[in-house]
N, C-alpha and C positions, 0 to 999 in steps of 0.2 A: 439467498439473503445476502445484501451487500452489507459489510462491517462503513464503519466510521473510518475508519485508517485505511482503508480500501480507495472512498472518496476520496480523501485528502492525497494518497499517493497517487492515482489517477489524475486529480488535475495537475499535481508536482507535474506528470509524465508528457502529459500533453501540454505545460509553458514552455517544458524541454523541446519538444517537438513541433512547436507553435500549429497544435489544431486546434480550432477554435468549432469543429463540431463536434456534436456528439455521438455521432454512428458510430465509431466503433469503441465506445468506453465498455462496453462489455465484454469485449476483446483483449483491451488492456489490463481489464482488472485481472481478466484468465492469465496474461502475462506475467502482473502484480505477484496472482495469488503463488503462480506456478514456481518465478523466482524467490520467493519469500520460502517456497515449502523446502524446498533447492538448498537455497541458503544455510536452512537450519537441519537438513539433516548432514550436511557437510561437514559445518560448523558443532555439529552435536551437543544443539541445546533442546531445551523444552520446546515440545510445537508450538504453544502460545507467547513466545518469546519476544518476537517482535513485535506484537501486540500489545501487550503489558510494560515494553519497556521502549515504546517509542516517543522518542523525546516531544516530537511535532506535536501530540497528544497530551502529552504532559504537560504542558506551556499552554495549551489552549483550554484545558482545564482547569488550567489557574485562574484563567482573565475572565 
């Protein structure tokens, strides 16, 4: 199952990287999800942390 914040950082990752296919977005999100889980047991927050508290989300929630 792909999340919504999953999408939205996936295309982030690929305007950084300028591809404009889609072959390997299932590879990035494994990337996405891999540095995201990374991140927060380092940082030792809740697993759904960046989830719930990502800003990109929040603003697009509003409009």
């Amino acid at each position: 199952m792909v999340w919504q914040w999953q999408i939205i950082s996936c295309l982030k990752v690929k305007a950084n990287l300028i591809l404009t296919h889609d072959q390997d977005d299932s590879l990035l999100i494994g990337f996405i999800t891999a540095a995201i889980s990374y991140a927060q047991s380092y940082q030792h927050v809740p697993e759904d942390y960046y989830e719930t508290t990502c800003l990109c989300l929040q603003q697009q929630n509003k409009q």
